[in-house]
C-alpha positions as CSV (number, residue, x, y, z in Angstrom):
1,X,152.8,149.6,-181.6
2,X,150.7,148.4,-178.6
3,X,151.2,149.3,-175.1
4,X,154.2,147.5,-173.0
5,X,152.4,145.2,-170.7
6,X,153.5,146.8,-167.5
7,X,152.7,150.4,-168.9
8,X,149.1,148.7,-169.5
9,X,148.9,147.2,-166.0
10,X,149.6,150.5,-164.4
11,X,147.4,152.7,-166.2
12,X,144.6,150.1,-165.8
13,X,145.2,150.0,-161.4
14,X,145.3,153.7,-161.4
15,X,142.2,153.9,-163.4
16,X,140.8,151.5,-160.7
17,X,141.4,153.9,-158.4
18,X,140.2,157.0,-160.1
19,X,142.5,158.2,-162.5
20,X,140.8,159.6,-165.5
21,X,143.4,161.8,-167.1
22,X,147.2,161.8,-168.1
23,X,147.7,164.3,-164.9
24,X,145.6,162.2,-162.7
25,X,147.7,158.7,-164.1
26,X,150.9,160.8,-163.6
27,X,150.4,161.9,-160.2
28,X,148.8,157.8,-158.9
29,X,151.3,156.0,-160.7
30,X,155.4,155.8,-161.7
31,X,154.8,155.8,-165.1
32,X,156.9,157.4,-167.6
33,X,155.0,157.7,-171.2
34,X,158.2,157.8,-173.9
35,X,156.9,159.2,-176.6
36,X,153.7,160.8,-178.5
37,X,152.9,157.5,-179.8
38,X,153.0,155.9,-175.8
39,X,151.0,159.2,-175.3
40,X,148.2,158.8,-177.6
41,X,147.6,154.8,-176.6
42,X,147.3,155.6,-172.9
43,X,145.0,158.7,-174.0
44,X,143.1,155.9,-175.6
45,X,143.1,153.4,-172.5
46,X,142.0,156.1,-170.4
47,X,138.8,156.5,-172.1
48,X,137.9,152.6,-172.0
49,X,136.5,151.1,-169.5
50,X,136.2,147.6,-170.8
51,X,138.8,146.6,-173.5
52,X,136.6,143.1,-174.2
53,X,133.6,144.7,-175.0
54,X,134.9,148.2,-176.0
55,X,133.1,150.2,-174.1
56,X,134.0,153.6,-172.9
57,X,134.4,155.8,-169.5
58,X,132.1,158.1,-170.7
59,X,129.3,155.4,-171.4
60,X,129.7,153.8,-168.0
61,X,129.2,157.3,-166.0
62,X,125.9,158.1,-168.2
63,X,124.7,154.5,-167.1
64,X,125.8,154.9,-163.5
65,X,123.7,158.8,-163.6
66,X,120.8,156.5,-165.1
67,X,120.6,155.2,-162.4
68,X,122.9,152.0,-163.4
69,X,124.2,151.9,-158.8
70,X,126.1,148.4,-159.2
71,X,128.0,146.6,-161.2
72,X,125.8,143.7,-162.2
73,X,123.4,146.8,-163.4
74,X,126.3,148.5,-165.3
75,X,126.7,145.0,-166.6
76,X,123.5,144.4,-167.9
77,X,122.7,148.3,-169.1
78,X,126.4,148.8,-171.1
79,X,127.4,145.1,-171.8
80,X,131.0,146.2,-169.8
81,X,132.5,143.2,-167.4
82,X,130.5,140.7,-169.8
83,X,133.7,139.5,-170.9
84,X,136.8,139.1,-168.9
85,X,135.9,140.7,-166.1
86,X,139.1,142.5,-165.4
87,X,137.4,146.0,-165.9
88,X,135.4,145.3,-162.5
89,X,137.6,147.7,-160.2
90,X,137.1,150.4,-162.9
91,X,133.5,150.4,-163.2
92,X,133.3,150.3,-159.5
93,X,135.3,153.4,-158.9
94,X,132.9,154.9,-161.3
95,X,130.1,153.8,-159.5
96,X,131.3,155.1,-156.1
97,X,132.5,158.4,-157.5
98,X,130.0,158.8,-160.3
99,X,132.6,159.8,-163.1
């Protein structure tokens, strides 16, 4: 069962704007996850970065500590916002806030 498209959209904008746990998504967004199933797909989400080139949060911060201090360095280091490009706003929060 994938992810309702509006449940997808919000956890993406609030991990735009920092959001990097369930607690964090809760407390930035309206959503309401249904079930352990809805649970463990947002769990998921929340450690990508970049769905088209399936690359992770956790890659992206060790880039950005490397010294990785914009996106088109990110880009070039991790592959991440290769594809699409919708993953831009999450990758720069990470750069700003380094995690």
């Amino acid at each position: 069962m994938a992810l309702e498209r509006e449940k997808y959209l919000k956890v993406r904008k609030a991990q735009a704007e920092g959001a990097r746990t369930i607690e964090e998504l809760k407390s930035m967004s309206d959503i309401v996850i249904e079930n352990d199933t809805e649970l463990e797909e947002v769990e998921t989400l929340l450690k990508n970065a970049c769905k088209c080139k399936n690359v992770s949060i956790s890659t992206i911060v060790d880039a950005v500590k490397n010294g990785a201090d914009t996106f088109e360095k990110v880009k070039e280091t991790t592959n991440a916002g290769s594809g699409c490009g919708r993953c831009k706003g999450i990758i720069s929060n990470i750069i700003e806030n380094k995690r």
